[in-house]
N, C-alpha and C positions, 0 to 999 in steps of 0.2 A: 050234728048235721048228718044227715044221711042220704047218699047217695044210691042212684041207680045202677048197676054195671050196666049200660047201655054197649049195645055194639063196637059204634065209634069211640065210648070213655076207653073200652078195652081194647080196642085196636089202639088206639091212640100212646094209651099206657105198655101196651106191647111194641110200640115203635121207638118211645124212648129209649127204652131197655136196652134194644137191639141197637140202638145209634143216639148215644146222650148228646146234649149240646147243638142239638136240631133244630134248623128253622120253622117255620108254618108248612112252608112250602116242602120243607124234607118229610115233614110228619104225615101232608098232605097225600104225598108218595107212594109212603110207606104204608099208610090206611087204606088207601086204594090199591095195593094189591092183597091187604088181605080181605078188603071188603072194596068189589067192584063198585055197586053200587051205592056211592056213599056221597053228598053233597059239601061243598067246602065250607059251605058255613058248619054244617054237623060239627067237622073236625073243628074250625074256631070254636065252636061253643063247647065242644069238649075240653080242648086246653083253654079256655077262660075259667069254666069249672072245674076244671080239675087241679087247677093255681089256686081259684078259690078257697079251693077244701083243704091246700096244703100240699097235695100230692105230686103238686109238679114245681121248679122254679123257673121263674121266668129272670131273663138276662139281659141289657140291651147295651151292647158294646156300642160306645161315640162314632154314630155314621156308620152302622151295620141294623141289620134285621134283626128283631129278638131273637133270642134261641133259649129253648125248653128242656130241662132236664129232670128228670124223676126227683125228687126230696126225698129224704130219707127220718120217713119222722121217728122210727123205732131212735133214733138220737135226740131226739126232742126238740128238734128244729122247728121253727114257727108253731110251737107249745101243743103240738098233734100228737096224739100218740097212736100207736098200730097194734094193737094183737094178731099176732101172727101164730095162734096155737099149732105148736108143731108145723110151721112152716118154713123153717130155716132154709130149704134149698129151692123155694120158688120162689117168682117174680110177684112181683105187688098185683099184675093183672090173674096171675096164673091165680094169686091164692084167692083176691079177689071173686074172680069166676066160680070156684069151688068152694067158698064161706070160708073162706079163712083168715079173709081180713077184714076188719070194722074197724072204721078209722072213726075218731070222737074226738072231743075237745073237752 
């Protein structure tokens, strides 16, 4: 599977980061300030994709709002792997953005 880095994947993915355990509404926030002009569905369709591909998990505690947290697949959670050549000290969007991560199955 291969993904696009779109704007909103990578804001989206840079809002995790900064605030794990986030609703829609928190993500939606947090993407709107780093991307003013950005529609909410974008942001839903980037965390429905980006759970898709593995790179997010989704949570939904008994009578609360889901909440979204980065995956970590360099552990082999939901059987993703990550190459992260030489990126030990950045984020999944950071390395993302600059080729440093390809995520595969």
């Amino acid at each position: 599977m291969t993904l696009q880095p779109t704007r909103p994947r990578v804001a989206t993915l840079d809002a995790l980061h900064d605030q794990p355990d986030s609703t829609a509404e928190d993500v939606l926030r947090a993407v709107r300030r780093q991307l003013r002009r950005v529609s909410d569905q974008a942001v839903y369709d980037s965390l429905r994709t980006l759970t898709d591909a593995g790179l997010l998990n989704c949570s939904q505690p008994t009578g609360r709002p889901p909440r979204w947290s980065l995956n970590n697949p360099a552990v082999g959670t939901s059987g993703w792997a990550v190459d992260r050549s030489d990126s030990s000290r950045c984020s999944a969007s950071a390395c993302w953005r600059v080729g440093l991560l390809t995520v595969r199955r």
